[in-house]
MARDO-869868 format. One record per atom (N, C-alpha, C): residue in three letters; x, z, y. Coordinates in steps of 0.1 Angstrom, whole numbers, plus 5000, padded with zeros to 4 digits. Layout:
AlaXZY;...
//
This chain:
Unk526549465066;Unk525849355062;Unk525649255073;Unk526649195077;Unk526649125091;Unk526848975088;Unk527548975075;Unk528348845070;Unk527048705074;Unk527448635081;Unk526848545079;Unk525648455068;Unk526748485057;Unk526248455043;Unk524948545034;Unk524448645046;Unk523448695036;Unk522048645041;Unk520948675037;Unk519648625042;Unk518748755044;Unk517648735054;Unk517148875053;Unk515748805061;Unk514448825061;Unk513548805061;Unk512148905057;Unk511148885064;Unk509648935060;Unk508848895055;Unk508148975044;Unk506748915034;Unk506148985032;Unk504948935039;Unk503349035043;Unk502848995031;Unk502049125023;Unk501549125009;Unk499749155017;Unk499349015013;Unk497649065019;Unk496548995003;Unk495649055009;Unk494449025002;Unk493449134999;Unk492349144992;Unk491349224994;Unk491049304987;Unk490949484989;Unk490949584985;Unk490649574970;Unk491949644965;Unk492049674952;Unk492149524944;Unk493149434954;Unk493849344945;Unk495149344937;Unk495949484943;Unk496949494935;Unk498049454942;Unk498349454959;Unk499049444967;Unk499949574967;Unk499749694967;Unk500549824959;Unk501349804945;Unk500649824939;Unk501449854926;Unk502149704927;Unk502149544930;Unk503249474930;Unk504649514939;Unk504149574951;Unk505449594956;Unk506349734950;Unk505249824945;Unk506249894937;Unk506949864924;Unk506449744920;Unk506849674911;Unk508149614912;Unk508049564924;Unk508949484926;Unk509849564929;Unk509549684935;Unk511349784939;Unk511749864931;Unk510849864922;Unk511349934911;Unk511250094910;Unk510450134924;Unk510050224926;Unk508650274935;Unk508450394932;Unk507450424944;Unk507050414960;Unk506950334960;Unk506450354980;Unk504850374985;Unk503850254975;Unk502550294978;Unk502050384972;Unk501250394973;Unk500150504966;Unk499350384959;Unk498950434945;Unk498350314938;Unk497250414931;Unk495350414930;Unk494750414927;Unk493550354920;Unk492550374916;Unk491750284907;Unk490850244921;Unk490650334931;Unk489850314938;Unk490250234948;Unk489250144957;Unk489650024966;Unk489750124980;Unk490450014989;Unk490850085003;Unk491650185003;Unk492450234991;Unk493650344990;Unk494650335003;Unk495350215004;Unk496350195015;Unk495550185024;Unk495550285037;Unk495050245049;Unk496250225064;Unk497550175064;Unk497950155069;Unk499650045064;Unk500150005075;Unk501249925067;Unk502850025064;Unk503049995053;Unk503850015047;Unk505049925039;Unk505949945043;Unk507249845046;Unk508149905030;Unk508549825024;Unk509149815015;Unk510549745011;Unk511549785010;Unk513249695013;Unk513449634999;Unk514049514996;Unk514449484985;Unk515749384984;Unk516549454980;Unk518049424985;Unk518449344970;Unk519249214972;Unk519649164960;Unk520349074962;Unk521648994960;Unk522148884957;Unk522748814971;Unk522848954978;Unk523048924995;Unk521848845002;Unk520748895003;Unk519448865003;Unk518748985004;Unk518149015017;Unk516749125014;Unk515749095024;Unk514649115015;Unk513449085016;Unk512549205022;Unk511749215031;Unk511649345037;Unk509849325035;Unk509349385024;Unk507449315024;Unk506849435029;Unk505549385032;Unk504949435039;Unk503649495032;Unk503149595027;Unk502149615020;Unk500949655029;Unk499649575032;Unk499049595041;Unk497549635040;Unk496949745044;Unk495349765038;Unk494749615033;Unk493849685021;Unk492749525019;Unk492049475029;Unk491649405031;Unk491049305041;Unk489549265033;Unk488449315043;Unk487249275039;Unk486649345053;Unk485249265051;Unk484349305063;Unk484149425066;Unk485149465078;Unk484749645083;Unk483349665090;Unk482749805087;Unk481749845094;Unk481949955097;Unk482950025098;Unk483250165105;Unk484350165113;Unk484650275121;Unk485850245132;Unk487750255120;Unk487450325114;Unk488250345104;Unk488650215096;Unk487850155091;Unk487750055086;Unk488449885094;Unk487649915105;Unk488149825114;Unk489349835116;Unk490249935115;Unk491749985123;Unk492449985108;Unk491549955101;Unk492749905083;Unk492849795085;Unk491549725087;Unk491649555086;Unk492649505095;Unk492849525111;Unk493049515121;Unk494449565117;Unk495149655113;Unk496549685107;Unk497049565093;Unk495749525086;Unk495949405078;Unk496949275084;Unk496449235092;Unk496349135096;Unk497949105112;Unk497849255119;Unk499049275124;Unk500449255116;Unk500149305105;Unk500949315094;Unk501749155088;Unk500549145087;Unk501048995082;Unk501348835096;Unk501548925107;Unk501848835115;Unk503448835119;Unk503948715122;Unk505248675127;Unk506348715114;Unk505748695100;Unk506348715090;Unk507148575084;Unk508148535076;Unk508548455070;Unk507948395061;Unk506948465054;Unk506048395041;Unk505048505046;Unk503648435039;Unk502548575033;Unk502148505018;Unk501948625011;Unk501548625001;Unk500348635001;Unk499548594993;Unk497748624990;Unk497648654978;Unk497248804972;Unk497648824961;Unk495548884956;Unk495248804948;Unk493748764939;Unk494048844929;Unk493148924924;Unk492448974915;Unk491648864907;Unk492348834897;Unk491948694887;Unk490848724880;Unk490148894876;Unk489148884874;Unk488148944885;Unk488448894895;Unk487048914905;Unk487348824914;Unk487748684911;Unk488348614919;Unk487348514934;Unk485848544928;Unk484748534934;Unk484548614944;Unk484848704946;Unk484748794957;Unk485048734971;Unk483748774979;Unk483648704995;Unk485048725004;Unk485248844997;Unk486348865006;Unk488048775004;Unk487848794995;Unk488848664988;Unk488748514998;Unk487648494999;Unk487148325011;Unk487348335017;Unk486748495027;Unk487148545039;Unk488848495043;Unk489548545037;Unk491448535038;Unk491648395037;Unk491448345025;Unk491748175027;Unk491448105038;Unk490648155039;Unk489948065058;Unk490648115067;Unk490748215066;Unk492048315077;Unk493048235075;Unk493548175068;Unk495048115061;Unk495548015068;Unk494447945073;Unk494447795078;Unk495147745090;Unk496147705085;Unk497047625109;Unk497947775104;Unk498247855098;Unk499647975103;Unk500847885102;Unk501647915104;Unk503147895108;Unk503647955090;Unk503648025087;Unk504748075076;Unk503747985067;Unk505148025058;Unk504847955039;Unk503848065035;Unk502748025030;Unk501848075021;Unk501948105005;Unk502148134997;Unk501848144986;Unk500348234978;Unk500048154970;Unk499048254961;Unk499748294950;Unk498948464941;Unk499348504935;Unk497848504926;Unk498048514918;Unk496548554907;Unk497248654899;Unk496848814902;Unk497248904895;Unk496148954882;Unk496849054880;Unk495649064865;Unk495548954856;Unk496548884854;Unk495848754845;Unk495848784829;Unk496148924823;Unk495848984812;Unk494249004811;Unk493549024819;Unk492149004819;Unk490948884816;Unk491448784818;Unk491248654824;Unk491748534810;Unk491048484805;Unk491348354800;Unk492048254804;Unk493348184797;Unk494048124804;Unk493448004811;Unk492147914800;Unk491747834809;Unk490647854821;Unk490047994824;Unk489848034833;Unk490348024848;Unk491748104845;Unk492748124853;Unk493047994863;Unk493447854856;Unk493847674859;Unk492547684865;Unk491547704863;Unk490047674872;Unk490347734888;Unk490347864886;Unk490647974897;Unk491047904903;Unk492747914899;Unk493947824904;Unk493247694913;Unk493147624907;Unk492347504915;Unk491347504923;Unk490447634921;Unk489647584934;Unk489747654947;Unk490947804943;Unk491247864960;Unk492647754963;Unk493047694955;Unk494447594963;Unk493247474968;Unk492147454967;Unk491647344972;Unk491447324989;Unk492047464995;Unk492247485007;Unk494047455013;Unk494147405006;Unk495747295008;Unk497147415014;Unk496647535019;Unk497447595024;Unk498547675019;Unk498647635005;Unk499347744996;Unk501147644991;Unk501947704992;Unk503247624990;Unk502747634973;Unk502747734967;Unk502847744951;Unk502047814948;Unk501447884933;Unk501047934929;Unk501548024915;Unk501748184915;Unk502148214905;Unk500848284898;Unk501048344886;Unk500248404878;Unk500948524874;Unk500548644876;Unk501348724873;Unk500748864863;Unk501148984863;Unk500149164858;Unk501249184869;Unk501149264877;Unk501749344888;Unk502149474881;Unk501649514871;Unk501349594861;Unk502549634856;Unk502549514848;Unk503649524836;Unk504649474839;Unk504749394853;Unk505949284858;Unk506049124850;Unk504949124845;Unk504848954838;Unk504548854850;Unk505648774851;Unk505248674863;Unk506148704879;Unk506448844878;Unk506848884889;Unk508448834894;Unk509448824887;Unk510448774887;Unk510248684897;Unk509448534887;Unk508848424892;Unk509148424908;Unk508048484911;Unk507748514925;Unk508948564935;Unk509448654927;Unk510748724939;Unk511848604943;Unk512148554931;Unk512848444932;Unk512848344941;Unk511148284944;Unk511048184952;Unk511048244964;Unk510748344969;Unk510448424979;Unk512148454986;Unk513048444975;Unk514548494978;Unk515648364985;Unk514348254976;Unk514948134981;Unk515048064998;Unk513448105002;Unk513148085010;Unk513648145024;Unk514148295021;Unk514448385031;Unk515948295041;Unk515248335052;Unk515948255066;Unk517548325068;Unk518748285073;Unk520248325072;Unk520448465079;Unk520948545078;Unk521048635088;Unk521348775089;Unk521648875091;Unk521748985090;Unk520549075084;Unk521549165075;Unk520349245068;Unk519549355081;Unk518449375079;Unk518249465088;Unk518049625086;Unk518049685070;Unk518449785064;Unk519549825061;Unk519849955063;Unk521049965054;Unk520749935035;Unk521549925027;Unk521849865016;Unk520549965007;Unk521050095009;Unk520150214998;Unk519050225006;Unk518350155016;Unk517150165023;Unk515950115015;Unk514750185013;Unk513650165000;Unk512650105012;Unk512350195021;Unk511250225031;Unk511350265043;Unk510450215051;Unk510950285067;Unk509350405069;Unk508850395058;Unk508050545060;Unk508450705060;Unk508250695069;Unk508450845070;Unk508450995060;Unk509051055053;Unk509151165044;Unk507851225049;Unk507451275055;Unk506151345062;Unk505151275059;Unk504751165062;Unk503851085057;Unk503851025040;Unk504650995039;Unk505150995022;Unk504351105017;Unk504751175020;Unk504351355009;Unk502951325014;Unk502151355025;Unk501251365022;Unk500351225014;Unk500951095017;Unk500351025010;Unk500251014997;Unk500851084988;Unk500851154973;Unk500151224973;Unk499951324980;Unk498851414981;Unk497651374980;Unk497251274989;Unk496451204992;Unk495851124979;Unk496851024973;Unk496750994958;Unk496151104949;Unk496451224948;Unk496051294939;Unk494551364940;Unk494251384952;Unk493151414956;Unk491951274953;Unk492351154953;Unk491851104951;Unk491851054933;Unk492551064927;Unk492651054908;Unk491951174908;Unk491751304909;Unk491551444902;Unk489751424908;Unk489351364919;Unk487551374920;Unk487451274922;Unk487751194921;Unk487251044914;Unk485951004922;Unk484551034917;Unk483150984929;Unk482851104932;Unk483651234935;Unk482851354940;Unk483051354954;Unk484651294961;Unk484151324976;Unk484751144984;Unk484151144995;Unk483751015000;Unk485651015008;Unk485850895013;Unk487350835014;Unk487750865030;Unk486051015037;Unk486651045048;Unk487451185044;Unk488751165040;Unk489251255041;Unk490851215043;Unk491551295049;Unk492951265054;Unk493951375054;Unk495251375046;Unk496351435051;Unk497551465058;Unk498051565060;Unk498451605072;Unk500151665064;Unk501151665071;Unk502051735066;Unk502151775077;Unk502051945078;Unk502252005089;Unk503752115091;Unk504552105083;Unk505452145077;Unk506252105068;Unk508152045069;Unk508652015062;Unk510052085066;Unk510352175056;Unk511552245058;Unk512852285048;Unk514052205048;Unk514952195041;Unk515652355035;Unk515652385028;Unk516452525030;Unk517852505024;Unk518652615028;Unk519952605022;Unk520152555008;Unk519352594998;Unk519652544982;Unk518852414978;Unk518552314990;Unk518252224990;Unk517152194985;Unk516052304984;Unk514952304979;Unk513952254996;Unk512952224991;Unk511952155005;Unk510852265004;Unk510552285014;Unk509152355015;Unk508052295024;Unk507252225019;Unk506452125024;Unk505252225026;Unk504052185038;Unk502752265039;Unk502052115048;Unk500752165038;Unk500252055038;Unk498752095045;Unk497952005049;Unk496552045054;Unk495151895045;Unk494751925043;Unk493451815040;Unk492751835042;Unk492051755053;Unk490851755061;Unk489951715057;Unk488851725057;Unk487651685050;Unk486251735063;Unk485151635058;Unk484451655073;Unk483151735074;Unk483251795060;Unk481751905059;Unk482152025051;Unk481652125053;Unk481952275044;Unk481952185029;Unk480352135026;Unk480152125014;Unk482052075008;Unk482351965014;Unk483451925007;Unk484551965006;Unk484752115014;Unk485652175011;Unk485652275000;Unk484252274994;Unk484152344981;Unk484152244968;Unk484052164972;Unk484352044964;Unk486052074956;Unk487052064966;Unk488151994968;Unk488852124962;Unk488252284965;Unk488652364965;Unk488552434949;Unk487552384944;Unk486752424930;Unk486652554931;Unk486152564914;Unk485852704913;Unk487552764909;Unk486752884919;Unk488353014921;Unk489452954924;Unk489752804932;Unk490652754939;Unk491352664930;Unk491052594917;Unk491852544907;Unk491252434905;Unk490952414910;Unk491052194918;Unk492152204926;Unk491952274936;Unk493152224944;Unk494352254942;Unk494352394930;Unk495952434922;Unk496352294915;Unk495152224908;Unk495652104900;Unk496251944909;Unk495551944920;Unk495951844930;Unk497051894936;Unk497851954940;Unk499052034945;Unk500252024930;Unk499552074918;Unk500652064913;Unk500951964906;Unk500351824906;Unk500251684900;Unk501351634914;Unk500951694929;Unk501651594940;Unk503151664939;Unk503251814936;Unk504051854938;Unk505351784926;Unk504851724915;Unk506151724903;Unk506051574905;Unk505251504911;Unk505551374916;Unk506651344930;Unk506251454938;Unk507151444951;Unk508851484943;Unk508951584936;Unk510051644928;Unk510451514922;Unk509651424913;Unk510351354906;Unk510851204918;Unk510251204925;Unk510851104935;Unk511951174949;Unk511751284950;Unk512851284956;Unk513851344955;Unk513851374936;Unk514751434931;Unk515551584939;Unk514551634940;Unk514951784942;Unk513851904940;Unk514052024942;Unk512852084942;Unk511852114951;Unk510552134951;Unk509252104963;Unk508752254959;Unk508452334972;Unk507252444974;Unk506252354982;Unk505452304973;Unk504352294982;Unk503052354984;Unk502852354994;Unk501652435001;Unk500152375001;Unk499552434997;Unk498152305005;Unk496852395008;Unk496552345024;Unk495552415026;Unk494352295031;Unk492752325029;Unk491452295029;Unk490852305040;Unk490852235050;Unk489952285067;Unk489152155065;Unk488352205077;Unk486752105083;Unk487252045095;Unk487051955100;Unk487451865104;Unk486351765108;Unk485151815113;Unk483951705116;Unk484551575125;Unk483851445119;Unk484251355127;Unk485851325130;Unk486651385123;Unk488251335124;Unk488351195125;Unk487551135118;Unk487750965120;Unk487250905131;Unk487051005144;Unk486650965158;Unk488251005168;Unk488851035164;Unk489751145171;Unk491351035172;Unk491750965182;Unk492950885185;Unk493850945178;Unk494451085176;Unk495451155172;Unk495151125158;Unk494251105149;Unk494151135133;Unk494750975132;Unk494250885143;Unk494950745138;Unk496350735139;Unk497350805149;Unk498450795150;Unk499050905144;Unk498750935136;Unk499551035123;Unk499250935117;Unk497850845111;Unk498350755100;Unk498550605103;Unk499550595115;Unk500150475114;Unk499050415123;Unk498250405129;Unk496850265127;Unk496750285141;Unk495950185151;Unk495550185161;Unk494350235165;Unk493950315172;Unk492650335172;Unk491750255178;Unk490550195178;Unk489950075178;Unk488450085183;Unk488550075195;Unk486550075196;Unk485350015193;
//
């Protein structure tokens, strides 16, 4: 992919927790890369996405939400936010059209202001939302002049999303691809697995345990019949929450294992032993090492 004639370029996907910056980019590949949950702050680090088309690839960036941190954890999502969407070709700002009020939403637009790349806004969710609602929205976050265009989209269902790829495909600068062609993601298989994991533990207790918890792939081993045998660890920072996670007679965590396990199966199309074990872990979210297993800087 050297030919002169292709285009290849970066687009930082930002905006603020639980706008729907995940589930668009997996929309857009047509496949899994993020982890997509009901709950906000799910992505806590950047995650790179390839989208190859028409001699043209687009390499986006899916970056934690961005809102006011008050923990060190927190700080080192925002702070990976924001890394993420720098020295990119475009950024996208992708709104939750029905919470379009939200501070942190202002927060980013004022952030927006004097960058170098093309801006666009996105107003996702607009199945929620009244159309003449929406033209209001629309007009009063563009009243900060910074935005090339504006689309409306469901990240959801793919309504609107075309739209967007398109202008995004137009814009991409001449040049060599920087993926090979079947390249999805530059995340790592190790990190992947457990970030499913991660997803499931978080769908299966829903408000029973708090978002200090982290996984670990401490084991990934191919065997001859091309079966994987993954082992996994989930850290959690108090006994109590290990009996949480563990349920009664160990069948929570049989059900979170085997929801990640036929998910990892169905995406990487083969068979998975996975493992999962429950340890304590006080204060992990003080510890440099827990940040460089998940991608982030550690941050004082």
């Amino acid at each position: 992919m050297m030919s002169q004639s292709t285009k290849c370029g970066y687009v930082a996907l930002i905006g603020a927790p639980n706008a729907g910056k995940s589930t668009l980019m997996n929309q857009i590949l047509g496949t899994k890369v993020s982890i997509v949950t009901h709950k906000v702050q799910t992505t806590r680090s950047r995650i790179v996405g390839v989208w190859n088309q028409n001699k043209t690839q687009i390499v986006f960036i899916d970056t934690p939400g961005i809102f006011v941190p008050t923990r060190r954890l927190e700080r080192a999502m925002v702070s990976a936010a924001w890394v993420g969407a720098a020295d990119t070709d475009a950024l996208v700002h992708i709104v939750d059209a029905s919470n379009s009020s939200d501070q942190n939403v202002q927060l980013i637009n004022e952030s927006l202001v004097n960058r170098a790349q093309k801006i666009f806004l996105v107003l996702n969710k607009i199945d929620r939302v009244e159309r003449s609602k929406l033209l209001e929205i629309s007009k009063r976050l563009s009243a900060s002049g910074v935005f090339e265009n504006v689309f409306m989209i469901s990240a959801l269902s793919g309504d609107g999303v075309q739209d967007l790829v398109a202008t995004l495909e137009e814009i991409m600068p001449s040049g060599p691809w920087l993926y090979p062609e079947d390249h999805l993601s530059d995340m790592q298989e190790r990190l992947f697995a457990a970030e499913i994991t991660r997803e499931k533990v978080f769908l299966q207790l829903h408000q029973e345990l708090p978002y200090s918890i982290t996984v670990e792939t401490e084991e990934w081993r191919v065997q001859e019949n091309g079966r994987i045998t993954i082992k996994q660890v989930v850290y959690v920072t108090r006994k109590g929450q290990r009996g949480i996670l563990l349920g009664k007679g160990g069948q929570q965590i049989k059900r979170i294992g085997m929801a990640a396990r036929k998910e990892l199966e169905s995406l990487l199309e083969c068979q998975i032993n996975l493992f999962l074990f429950v340890k304590v872990r006080e204060n992990w979210h003080d510890d440099p090492e827990r940040y460089r297993e998940m991608g982030l800087d550690f941050i004082n």
